[in-house]
N, C-alpha and C positions, 0 to 999 in steps of 0.2 A: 504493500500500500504506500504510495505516494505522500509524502509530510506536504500537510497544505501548505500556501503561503502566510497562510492569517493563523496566528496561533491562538491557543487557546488554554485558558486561566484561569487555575480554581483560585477565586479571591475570598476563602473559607477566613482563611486566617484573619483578613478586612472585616469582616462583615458586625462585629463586636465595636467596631471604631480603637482597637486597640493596636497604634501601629507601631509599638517599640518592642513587640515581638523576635525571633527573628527566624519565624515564618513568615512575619507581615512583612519584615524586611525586604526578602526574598520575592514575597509578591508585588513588591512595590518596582523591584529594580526590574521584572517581569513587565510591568505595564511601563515601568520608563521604556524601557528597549523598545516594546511593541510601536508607543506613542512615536520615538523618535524613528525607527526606521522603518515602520509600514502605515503608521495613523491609523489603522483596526485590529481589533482583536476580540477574539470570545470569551465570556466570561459564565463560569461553571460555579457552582457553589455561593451562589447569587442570594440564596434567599427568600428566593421568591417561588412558591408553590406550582407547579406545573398545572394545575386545574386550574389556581387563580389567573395564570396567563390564558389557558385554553376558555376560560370561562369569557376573560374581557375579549378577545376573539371571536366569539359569540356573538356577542353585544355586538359589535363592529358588525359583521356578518347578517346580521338582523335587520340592522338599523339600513345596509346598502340594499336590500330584497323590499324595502318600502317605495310605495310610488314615488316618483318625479318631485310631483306635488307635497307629499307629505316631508320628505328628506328637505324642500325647500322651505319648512317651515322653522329651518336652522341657518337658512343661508343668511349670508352678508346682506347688504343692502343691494350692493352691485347684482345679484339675482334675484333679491327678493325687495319689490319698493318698500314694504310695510315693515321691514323690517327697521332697525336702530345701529345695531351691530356692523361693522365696518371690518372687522378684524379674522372673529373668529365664526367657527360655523361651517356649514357647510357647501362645498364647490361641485361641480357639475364634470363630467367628465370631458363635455367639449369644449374645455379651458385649455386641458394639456393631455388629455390623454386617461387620464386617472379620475376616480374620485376621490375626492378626501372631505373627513373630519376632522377641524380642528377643535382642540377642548385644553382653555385654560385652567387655571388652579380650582378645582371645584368649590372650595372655602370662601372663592369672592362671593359674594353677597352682590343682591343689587343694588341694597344702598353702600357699601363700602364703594363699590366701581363708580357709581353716581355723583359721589361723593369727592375721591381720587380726580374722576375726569381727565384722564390718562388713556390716548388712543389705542392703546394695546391694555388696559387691562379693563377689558370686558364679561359683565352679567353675559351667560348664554343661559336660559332658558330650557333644559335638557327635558323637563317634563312636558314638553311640546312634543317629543317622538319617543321618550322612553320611560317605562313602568318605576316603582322604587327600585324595584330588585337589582335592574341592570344599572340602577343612579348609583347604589350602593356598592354593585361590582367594579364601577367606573373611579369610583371613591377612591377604594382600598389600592386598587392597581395606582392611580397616580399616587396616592400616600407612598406606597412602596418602592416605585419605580422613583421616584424623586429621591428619596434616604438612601435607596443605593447608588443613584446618580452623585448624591454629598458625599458618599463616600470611596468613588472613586476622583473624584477632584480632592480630598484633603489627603489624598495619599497621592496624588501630583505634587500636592503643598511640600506633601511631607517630604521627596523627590527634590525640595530645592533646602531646605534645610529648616521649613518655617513653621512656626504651629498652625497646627492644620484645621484650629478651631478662628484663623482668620476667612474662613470660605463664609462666616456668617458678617462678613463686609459686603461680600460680593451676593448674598444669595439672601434673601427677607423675603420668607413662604408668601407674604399676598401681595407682594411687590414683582413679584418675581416673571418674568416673560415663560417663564419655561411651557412646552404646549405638548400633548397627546395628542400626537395624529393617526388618522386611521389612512393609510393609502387603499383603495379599492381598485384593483386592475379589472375592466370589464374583458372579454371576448374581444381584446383591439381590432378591429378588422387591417390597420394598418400602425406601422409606427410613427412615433409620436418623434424622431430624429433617425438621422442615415449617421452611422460615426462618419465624420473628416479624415480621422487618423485609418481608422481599419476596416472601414462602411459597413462595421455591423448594422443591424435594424437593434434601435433601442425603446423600449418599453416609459425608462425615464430618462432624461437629457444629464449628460455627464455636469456634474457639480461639486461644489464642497456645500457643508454646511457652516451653519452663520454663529453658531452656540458655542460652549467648552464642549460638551458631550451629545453625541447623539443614542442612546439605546435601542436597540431595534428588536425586534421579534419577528423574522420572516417566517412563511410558512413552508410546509415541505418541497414545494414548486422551484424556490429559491429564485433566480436568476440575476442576482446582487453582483456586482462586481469591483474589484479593486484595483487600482492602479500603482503601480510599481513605480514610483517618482522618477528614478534612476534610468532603468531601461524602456521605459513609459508603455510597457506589458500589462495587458490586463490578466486578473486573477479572481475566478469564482471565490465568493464567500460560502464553502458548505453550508446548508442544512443540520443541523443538530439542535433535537426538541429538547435539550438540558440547557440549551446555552440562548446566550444573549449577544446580539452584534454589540461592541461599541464602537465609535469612531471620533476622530479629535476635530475641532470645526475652527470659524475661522477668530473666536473670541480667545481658547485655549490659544492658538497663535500669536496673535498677537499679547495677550497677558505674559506670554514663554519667553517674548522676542525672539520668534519664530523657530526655538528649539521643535516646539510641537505644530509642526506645519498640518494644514487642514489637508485632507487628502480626498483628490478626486476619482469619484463611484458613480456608477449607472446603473440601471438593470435593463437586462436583455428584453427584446420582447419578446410577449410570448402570449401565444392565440388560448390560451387557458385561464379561466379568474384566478385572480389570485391576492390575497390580502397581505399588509405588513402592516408592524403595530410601531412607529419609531418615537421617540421619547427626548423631544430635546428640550437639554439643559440648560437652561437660559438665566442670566442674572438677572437682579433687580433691575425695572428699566431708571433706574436713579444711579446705580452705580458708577463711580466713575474709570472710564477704562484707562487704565494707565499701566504699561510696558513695564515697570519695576515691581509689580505688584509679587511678583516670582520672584524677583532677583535684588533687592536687596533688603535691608534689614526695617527700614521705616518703609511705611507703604505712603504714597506721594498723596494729597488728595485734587490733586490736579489731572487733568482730562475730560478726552471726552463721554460723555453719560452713553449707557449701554443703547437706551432707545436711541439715541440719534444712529449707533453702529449698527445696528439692527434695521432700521431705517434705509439704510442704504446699502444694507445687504439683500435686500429683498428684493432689492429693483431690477433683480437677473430673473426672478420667479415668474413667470406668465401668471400664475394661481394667483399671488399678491399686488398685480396690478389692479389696482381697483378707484 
């Protein structure tokens, strides 16, 4: 059997937030390597219950099998007039190819967001297409999924020599951009880009992301791919129902001074549905992004705020043009 190119990591010994182990040690210098010289890797011993992911896969699953009309009862304003929402919600598949779900922090409130009046931290209304049951599975997964996403960023921290309890500078739960996406791949009849480089037909258009972390959960279909910086080769992400993608985006980058470069992935297309569940990690949009933040000893309070970089990371997205 063939050693993939994306490796894979039990972050058992992380998952306590105890990193002066040295097991944790060991998994830290694991995801350093990984961050620095491929920007993906798998993560095993996660945490996170194999039902509970299969479950909010479900939910997802559910929610794309509903009419046109009722799915649009989540959309943006840009598809929906009556709607308020600008940000999050849900897109149509003849935007880019795909559908998707986006879902902020469940914990906003409508009056907190009302309140705030912050164009990314938006009330979504979820009891417009979905029961408690699947609000409450939706709950738990982002609880989770977020705790392990902190604690793969403060064992970056801990990777530059700093304590790892300053990620709550950069990270305040109902401040926080971070989003739950649902990708929905229908029966593409055609692809959504030709590669330039290799004219594969692709499913989604080669990109980096805009966050520290992205978490993914593909389903067995797979056709994720990664690109090799160096030889600029692409490289399947296996499938494995244990594990979890991560990938480093373009916030991690720039915070690293570009030790942890964002790394560019696509996926294949492919005439089959297929669902992914990706999880990115996003700071407060108040935070300030500043270069030093990793690398020296006082953290600067100078820069630019995360929404403005988020802002303007977006504007490669077809989906976010709005």
């Amino acid at each position: 059997m063939t050693k993939s190119y994306i490796p894979t990591i039990d972050i058992t010994s992380l998952i306590g937030n105890n990193f002066e182990t040295q097991s944790a040690y060991k998994t830290i210098k694991e995801i350093e390597k990984a961050c620095v010289n491929i920007g993906f890797f798998q993560i095993t011993g996660h945490g996170i219950n194999l039902k509970e992911i299969y479950k909010t896969c479900e939910v997802g699953n559910k929610f794309f099998n509903l009419s046109d009309n009722n799915k649009k009862k989540l959309s943006p304003k840009k598809w929906n007039k009556k709607n308020k929402n600008l940000y999050r919600g849900y897109f149509p598949n003849d935007v880019n190819g795909k559908e998707g779900l986006d879902i902020g922090d469940l914990k906003v409130s409508k009056k907190y967001s009302a309140n705030l009046n912050n164009q990314y931290i938006e009330y979504l209304n979820l009891h417009r297409c979905f029961n408690k049951k699947s609000i409450k599975i939706l709950n738990k997964y982002f609880d989770n999924i977020y705790r392990l996403s902190e604690t793969l960023f403060k064992s970056v921290i801990k990777v530059s020599n700093k304590n790892p309890n300053i990620s709550s500078k950069a990270f305040s739960r109902l401040k926080t951009l971070s989003t739950l996406r649902f990708n929905y791949y229908p029966n593409q009849s055609k692809p959504v880009e030709i590669s330039k480089q290799d004219g594969v037909a692709l499913g989604c258009e080669t990109h980096v992301d805009s966050g520290i972390f992205t978490v993914l959960y593909q389903d067995r279909k797979g056709g994720l791919q990664v690109q090799n910086r160096k030889n600029k080769q692409w490289y399947d992400v296996p499938f494995n129902k244990k594990a979890l993608v991560v990938n480093t985006g373009r916030a991690l980058e720039f915070l690293s001074k570009g030790k942890f470069k964002a790394t560019n992935h696509r996926v294949l297309w492919n005439k089959s549905k297929r669902l992914s569940v990706p999880f990115f990690f996003e700071p407060s949009y108040d935070f300030k992004m500043n270069k030093f933040f990793l690398n020296s000893k006082k953290h600067s309070s100078s820069g630019q705020i995360y929404e403005k970089f988020l802002n303007k990371s977006l504007r490669k997205f077809i989906e976010y043009q709005r």
